[in-house]
N, C-alpha and C positions, 0 to 999 in steps of 0.2 A: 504494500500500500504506500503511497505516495503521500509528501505531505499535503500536497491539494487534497487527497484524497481522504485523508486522516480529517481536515478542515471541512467537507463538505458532509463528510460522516458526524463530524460533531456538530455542527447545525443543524441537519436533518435531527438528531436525538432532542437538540433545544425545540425546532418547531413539529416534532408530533403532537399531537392531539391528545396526552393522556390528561385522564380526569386525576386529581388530586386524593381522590377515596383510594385510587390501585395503588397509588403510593403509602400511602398513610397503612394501606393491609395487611402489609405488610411486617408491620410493626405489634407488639403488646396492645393488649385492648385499654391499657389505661392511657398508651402514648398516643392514640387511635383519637381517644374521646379530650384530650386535650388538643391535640391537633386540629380535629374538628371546631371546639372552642376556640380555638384561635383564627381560625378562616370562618366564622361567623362576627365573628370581633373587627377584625377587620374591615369585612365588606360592610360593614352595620356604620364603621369608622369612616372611613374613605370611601363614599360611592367613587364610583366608574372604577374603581379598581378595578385592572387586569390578572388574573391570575393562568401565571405558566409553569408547568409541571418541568424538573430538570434531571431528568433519572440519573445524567452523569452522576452530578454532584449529590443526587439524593435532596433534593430540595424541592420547594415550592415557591417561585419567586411572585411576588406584588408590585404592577406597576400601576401610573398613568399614562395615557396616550399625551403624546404631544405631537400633534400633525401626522407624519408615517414614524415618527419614533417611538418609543415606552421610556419613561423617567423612573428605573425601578427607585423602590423606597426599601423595603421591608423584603422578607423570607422567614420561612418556618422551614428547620431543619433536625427532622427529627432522628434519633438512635434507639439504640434498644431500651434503653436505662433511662432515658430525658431526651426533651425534645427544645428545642434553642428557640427562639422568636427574635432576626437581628436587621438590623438597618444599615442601610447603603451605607449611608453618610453620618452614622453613628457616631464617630468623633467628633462631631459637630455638632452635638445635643446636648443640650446643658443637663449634667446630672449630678447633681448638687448632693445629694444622698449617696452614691456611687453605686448603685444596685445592677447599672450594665457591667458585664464581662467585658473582657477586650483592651482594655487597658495594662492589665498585667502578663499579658502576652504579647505586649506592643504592636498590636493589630495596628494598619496604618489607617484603615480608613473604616471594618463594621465594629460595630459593639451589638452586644447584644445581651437577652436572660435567657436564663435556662431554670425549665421546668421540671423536679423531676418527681414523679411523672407529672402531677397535675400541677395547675395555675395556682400559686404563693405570695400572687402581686395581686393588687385591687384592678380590677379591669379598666376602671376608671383613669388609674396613671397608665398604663398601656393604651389607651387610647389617648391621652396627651399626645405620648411619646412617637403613635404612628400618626398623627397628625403634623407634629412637629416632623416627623422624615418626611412625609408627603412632601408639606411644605418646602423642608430641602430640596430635595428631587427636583422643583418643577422648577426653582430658580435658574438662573442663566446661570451656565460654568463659570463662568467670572466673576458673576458674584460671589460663588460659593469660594472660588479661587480665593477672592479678597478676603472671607472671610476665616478662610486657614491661612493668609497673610498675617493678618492682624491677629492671629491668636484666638481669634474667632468673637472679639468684643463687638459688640457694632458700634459701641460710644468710643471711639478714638481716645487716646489720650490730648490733654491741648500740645500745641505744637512749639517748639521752644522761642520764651520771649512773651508767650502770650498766656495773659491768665485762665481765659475763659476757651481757649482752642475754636474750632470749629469741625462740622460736619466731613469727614475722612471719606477717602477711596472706600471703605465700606459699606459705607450708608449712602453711596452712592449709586442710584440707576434700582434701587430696592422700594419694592412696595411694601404699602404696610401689612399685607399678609408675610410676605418677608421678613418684615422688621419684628412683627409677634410672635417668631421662631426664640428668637434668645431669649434672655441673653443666652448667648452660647459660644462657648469658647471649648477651645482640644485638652481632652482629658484631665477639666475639670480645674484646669490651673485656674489661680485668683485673677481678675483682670487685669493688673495691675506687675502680673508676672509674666515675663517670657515663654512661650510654649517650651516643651520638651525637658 
């Protein structure tokens, strides 16, 4: 097999048609029935969500359309033992309490929770939380760019010389469904700190 060939074999596995139940069957009935819970959580969260089954990876991914493209946010990725519920752009979610994974594995870009087997988090902050990734998703790359620029603050520091600063490359070109993402900054650093 050829690598064209390897590449056009993996695509074909990303766009079949499989339903998310033959995946989920797979699995323990208790990982089954949270998995479930989470892909009614979701779609109940986020209308127009897309969801695509990804047998490679063993996933279930969550997007938005955006013209002919998808803006994934979110996936549920279940195992024998526990099953994960993680976001794109999870480093870029304010989580002030630190209850997502992925930080201490230096993930560079999802975080996520894990279940095991069943749901331990109020549904209510999980639907913040996939709200808040939607909302990433759908931004311009640049913004999102700017906003792992800046450490992810959207209030700039002021700029030297000046007491009061002003409005930064961040908050730039963002709307205010954008701006009610943060605050949010990378892995949870203070604002006022350097990422990493």
């Amino acid at each position: 097999m050829t690598g064209a060939d390897a590449n056009r074999s993996e695509h074909r596995a990303v766009d079949d048609a499989q339903p998310a139940e033959f995946l989920l069957d797979a699995y323990p009935t208790a990982i089954r029935e949270t998995g479930r819970a989470l892909r009614e959580l979701i779609f109940r969260t986020v209308p127009g969500t897309v969801e695509t089954v990804r047998p490679g990876w063993h996933w279930i991914a969550y997007s938005l359309p955006d013209g002919r493209r998808v803006r994934n946010y979110a996936w549920i990725g279940p195992e024998r033992k526990h099953i994960h519920l993680g976001f794109e752009h999870g480093i870029l979610l304010a989580d002030p309490d630190r209850i997502l994974h992925g930080a201490e594995e230096r993930l560079k870009q999802f975080r996520y929770f894990t279940f095991e087997p069943a749901m331990d988090v109020d549904p209510a902050v999980l639907a913040d939380f996939l709200r808040r990734a939607a909302d990433l998703a759908t931004m311009p790359s640049g913004a999102r760019r700017a906003l792992a620029e800046t450490g992810g603050r959207t209030r700039p520091r002021p700029c030297r010389g000046h007491s009061r600063g002003h409005r930064g490359r961040a908050d730039r070109g963002l709307t205010e469904a954008q701006r009610r993402i943060g605050p949010v900054f990378l892995d949870d650093a203070p604002a006022d700190s350097p990422p990493g």
